[in-house]
N, C-alpha and C positions, 0 to 999 in steps of 0.2 A: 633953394634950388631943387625942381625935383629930380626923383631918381628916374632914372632911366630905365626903358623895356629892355627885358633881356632876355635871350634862349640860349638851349643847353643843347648839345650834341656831345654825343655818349660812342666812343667805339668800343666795340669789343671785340681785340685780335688775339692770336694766337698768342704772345706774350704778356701783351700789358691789355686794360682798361682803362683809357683815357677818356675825359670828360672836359669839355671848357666852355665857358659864357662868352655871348659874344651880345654887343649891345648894336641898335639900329646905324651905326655907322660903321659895322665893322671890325669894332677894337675887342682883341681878348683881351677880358678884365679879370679873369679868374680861371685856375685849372687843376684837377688832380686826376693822381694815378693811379691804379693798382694793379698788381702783379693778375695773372688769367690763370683763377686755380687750374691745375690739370691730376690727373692719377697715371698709372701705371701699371693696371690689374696685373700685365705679361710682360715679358721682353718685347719688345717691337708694339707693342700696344699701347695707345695713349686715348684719357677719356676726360672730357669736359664734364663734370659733375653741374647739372642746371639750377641746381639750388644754390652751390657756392657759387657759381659764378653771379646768380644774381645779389647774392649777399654783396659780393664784390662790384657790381655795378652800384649796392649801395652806396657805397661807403667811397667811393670814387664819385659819386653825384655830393653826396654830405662833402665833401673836401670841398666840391666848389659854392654850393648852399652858405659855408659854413664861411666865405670871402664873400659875402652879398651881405651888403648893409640892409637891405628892403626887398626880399625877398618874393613879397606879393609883385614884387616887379617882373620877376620869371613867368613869362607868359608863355611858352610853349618848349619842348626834346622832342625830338627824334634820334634813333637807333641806327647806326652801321654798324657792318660786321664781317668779320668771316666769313668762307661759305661753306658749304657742303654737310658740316656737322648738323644732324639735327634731332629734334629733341619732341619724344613723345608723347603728350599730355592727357590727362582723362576728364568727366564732363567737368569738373573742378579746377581745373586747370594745372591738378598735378604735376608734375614730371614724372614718368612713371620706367624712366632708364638713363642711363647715362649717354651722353651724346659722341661719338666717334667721331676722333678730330678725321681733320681732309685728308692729312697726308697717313693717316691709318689704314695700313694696306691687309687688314685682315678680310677684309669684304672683296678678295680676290673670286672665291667660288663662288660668291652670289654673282658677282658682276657675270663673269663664265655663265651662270646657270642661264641670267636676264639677256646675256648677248644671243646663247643659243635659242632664246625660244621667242626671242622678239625679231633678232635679225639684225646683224650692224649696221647696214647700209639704212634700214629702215631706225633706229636708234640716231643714227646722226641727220637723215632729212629732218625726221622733226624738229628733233632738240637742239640741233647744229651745233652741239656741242661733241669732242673727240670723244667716243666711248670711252668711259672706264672708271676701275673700283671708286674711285675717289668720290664719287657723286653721291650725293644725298640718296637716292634712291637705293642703291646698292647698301647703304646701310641701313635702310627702313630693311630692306631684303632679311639683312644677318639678324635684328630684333626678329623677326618674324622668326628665323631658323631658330636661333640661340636665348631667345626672351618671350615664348609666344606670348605669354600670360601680358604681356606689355603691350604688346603686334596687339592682341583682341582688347582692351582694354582704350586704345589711343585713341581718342575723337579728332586730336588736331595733328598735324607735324609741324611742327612749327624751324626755324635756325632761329639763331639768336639773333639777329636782330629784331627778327617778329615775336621770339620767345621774351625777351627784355622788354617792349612793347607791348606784350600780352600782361607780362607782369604790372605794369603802369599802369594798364586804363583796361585792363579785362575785356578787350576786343582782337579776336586771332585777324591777321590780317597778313600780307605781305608786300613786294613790288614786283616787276617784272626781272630787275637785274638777281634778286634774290630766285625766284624761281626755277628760273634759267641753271642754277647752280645744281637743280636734282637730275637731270635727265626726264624728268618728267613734264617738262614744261614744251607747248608748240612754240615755237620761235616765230614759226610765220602767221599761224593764226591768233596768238595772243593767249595760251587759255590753258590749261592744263594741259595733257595727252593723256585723255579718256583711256583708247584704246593700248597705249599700252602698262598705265595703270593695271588694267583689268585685265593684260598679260600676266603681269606681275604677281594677282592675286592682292590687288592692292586699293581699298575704296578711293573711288576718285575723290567724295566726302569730306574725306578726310586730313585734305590742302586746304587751306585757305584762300578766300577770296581775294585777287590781285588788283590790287588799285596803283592810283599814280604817285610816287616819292611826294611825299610834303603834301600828302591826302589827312587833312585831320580827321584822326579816329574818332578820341573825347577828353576826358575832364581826365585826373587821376583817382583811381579809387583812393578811399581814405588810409586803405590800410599800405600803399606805396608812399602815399604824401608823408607818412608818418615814422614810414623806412626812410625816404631819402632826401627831407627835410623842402620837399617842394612843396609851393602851395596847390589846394586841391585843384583849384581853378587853370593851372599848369594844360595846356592840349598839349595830345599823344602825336604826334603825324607819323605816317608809313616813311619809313627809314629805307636804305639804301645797302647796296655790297662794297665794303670797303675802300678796294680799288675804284671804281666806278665813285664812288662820293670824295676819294679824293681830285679824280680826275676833274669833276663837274667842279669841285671851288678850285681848281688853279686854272679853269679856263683850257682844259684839256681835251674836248670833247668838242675838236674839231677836226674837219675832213683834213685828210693829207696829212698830219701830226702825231709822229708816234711819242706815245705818252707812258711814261716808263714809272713805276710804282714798286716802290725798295721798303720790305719792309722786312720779317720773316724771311718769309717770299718776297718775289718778286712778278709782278706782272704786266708786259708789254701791252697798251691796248691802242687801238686806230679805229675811228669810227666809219663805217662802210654805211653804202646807202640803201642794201637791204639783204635778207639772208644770202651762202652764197653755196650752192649746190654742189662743187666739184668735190667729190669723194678724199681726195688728195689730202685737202684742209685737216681733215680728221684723223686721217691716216699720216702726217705729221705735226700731230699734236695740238694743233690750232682750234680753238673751238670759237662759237660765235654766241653770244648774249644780247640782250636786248634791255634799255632803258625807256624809262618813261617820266621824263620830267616836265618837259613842256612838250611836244609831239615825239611820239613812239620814235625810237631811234636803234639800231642796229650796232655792232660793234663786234671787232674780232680781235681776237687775243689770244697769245700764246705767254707758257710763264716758265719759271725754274723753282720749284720747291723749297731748295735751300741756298737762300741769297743772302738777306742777314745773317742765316743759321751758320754758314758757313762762316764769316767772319767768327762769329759766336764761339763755335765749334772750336777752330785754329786757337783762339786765344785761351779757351780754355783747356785745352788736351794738351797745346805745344806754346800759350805764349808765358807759362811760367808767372809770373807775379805781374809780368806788364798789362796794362788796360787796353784799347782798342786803340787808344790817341797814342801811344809808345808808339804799338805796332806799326801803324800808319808812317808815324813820321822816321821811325826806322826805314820803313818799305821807300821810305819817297827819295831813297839816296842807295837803294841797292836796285841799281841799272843795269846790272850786269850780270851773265850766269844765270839769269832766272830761269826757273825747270818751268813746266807747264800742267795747269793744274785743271783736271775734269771734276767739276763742282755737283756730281750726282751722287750727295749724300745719301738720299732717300730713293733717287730714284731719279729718272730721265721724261718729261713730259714734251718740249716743242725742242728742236724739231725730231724727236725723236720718242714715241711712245714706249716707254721700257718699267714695267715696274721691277723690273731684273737689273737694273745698270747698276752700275756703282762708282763711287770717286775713283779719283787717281792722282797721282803725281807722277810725272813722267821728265827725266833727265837729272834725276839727283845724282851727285858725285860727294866725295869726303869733304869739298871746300864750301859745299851749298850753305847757307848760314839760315839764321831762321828769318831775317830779312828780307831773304830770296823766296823763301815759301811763304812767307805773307804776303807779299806783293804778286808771286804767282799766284796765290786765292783770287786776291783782285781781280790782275788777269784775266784769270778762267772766269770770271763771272762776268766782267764784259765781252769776252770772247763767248759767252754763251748766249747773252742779249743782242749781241753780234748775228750770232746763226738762224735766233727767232725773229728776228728782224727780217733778214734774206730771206726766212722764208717765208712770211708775211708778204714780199715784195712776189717771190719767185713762185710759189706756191698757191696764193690767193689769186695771184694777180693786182695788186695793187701798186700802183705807182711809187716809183723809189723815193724815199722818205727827205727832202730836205731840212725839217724843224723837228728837233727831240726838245720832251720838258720832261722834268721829271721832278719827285718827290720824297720826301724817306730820308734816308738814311747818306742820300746823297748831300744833304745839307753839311753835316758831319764833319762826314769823309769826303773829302776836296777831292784827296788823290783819287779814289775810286771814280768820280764823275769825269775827273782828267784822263786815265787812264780809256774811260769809255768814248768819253770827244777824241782822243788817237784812233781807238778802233774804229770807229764809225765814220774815220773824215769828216764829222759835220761837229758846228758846235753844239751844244747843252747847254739848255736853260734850266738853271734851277728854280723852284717857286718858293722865297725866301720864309714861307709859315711851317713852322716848325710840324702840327698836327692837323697836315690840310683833312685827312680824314674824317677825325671830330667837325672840324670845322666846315664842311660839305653837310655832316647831319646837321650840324646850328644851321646854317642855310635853312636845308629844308623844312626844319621847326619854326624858323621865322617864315618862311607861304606857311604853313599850314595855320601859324595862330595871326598873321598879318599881319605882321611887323614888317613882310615885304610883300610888294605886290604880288610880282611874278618872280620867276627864275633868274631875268634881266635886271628885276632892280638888286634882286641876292647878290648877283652875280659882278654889279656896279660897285657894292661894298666891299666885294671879296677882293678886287684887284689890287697886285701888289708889282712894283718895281722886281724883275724879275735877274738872276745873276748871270750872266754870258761865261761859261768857260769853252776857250777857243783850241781847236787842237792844236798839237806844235808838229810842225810837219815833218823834222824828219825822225822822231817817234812817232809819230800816224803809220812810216814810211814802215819803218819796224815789226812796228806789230800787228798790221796790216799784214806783212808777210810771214809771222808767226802764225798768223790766223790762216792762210790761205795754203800755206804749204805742210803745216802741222796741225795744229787744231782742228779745223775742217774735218779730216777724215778719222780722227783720234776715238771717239766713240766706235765707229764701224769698225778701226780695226782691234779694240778692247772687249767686244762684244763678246767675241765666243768666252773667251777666258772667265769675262766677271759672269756668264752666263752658267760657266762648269761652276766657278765656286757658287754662284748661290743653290744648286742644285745638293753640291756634297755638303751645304750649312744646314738643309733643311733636315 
């Protein structure tokens, strides 16, 4: 019997490094993981080292290499990833600094410096994306400030998905949904932005060429085939931005559909049918990106930084020896007395640009148990997907949302997707694959070495029997009205406060 063609798709997110085989009809035959080295240099500073992380994408490919009977059977990877971090290389293809994760809010004064001399208004027509530190560019900015010998020295900028990519088949390259992720990208004309690169004091050179998701680069160099047990004849394709590649394999990346993306983060996206001008979008927190799988396509999104993190966070500070499944099924029988929880760990993005905000818990008393404040997490995280939602609706102008799907972490956690079909009045579709992300790069590895034709026949493989959870209405009814009469204005009226203490923290 022979073996079968098979491709890899490789993510690399903030926490983990997943990797899995996927053969021409679809089935994952094979998968591994590894941990997303990170450092520490400071308090509040956090840095992607690009050498271990690509050690670490080894050894996450080698896990599924190492379940492949026939190996020469692996015909083609591609790369998703996180965004914003990026990583600077020299004509060798060095690394020549550590990469600044997204949510590292040290790149505050560059961003300040880029706002004032380029212009907000002029910042957000381009790039359509919401001003601010978090963006690739702001941290080219801070290397330049704080690394110049790096800043002079970088030929490429590559993020990891194109830097993991580069390391494969020794071609820089990128997509549209990944460049959209600097601020330096035009949104409407397709292309860098020359001009405010060269605001910035920044070679426009020095990007990479944007081509389309599942564009094959080439072969592997011998010396990756050798690291990660693929064979050489393996083709590279241009990879995709995490969110966005899980969206395109669960069939998400369609008009009127908001598509809900739980990982770390979390990020709401809806595909719109071309950039969208009003000032507003940016000014709450909304930004707009652009893919390109089979025709150029548009998209607007708003997100919450600490989505999983927060579950993460609670169970490690306050859940004591219990796991995340305790928690949960503790939370799903304490209905009552729940306080209310603002989920801005790190910081406040849609609808509300704040890198000043901060969490909260709001309505504790003596008898609150930790039952109630785990399920208030919950809560507050669908009551925040809640707010970006409305204002996607209210704010862009876009039509009130009838179909949610989602991905992540909502597999899991039942109760949290329940909790979110109450808030939202509408049901939740879950997309039953566990690692649609990876799974969206194997897509696109299969067009780029032809194991699928186009994006439609990927996309014919990808389809899965999808889960319905239905709201129950008179919990909809509930917290429906915790969200409209308290949540809602909850930020606005904590603002000054968390605004003093981060003033007297600094």
């Amino acid at each position: 019997m022979p073996h079968p063609d098979l491709v890899l798709g490789l993510d690399v997110g903030t926490t983990n490094l997943k990797c899995l085989a996927l053969d021409e009809a679809g089935t994952i035959v094979a998968h591994g993981s590894e941990p997303t080295p990170r450092s520490h240099p400071r308090p509040g500073w956090t840095d992607f080292e690009p050498g271990r992380v690509w050690e670490a994408a080894c050894r996450a490919i080698r896990a599924v290499t190492a379940q492949v009977a026939h190996r020469e059977g692996i015909k083609g990877i591609a790369v998703s990833s996180l965004g914003e971090s990026i990583v600077p290389i020299d004509a060798q293809g060095r690394a020549l600094a550590p990469a600044i994760a997204w949510f590292d809010l040290r790149t505050i004064p560059e961003y300040e410096w880029l706002r004032d001399r380029v212009g907000y208004e002029t910042l957000f027509k381009v790039s359509g994306l919401n001003p601010d530190p978090m963006y690739g560019l702001c941290k080219i900015l801070w290397v330049k400030h704080h690394q110049p010998a790096a800043f002079e020295q970088a030929r490429h900028w590559l993020q990891f998905a194109d830097y993991v990519a580069y390391c494969l088949c020794g071609i820089p390259a990128t997509d549209p949904s990944m460049a959209c992720r600097t601020l330096a990208y035009d949104v409407t004309r397709g292309t860098w932005a020359t001009k405010i690169l060269e605001s910035a004091g920044v070679a426009p050179s020095t990007f990479p060429p944007v081509r389309k998701s599942g564009t094959p680069l080439g072969a592997l160099t011998p010396a990756s085939a050798a690291a990660t047990g693929l064979p050489q004849t393996a083709v590279v394709s241009v990879g995709i931005h995490d969110h966005v590649s899980g969206a395109f394999a669960a069939g998400g990346l369609r008009p009127g559909l908001l598509f809900d993306s739980i990982g770390t983060s979390e990020s709401l996206i809806s595909v719109v049918q071309g950039p969208l001008s009003d000032p507003r979008i940016a000014e709450h927190g909304l930004a707009q990106g652009a893919i390109w799988i089979e025709e150029p396509t548009c998209y607007l999104t708003g997100g919450l930084q600490t989505a999983g993190a927060a579950v993460e966070w609670f169970r490690r500070e306050l859940g004591g020896k219990a796991g995340v499944a305790e928690l949960v099924e503790e939370a799903a029988s304490a209905d009552e007395a729940v306080p209310v929880f603002l989920p801005h760990l790190v910081r406040s993005v849609t609808p509300h640009s704040d890198a000043r905000a901060a969490g909260a818990f709001i309505g504790l008393k003596a008898a609150t148990t930790r039952a109630a404040m785990f399920r208030a997490v919950l809560e507050g995280l669908a009551f925040e997907a809640r707010a970006i939602a409305d204002a996607m609706v209210s704010v862009a102008g876009l039509p009130p949302f009838q179909d949610v799907l989602t991905i992540g972490s909502s597999l899991e956690n039942r109760l949290l997707t329940q909790i979110k079909a109450d808030v939202y009045g509408l049901p939740v579709k879950i997309n039953p694959v566990r690692e649609t992300v990876s799974f969206g790069a194997a897509l696109l590895a299969g067009m780029g070495c032809g194991l699928f034709a186009d994006a439609t026949a990927a996309l014919r493989v990808a389809r899965r029997e999808e889960i319905d959870v239905a709201p129950n209405a008179e919990r909809s009814k509930r917290l429906q009205t915790r969200y409209e009469e308290v949540y809602r204005e909850l930020y606005e009226q904590l603002r000054p406060a968390h605004h003093r203490l981060h003033a007297l923290a600094r």
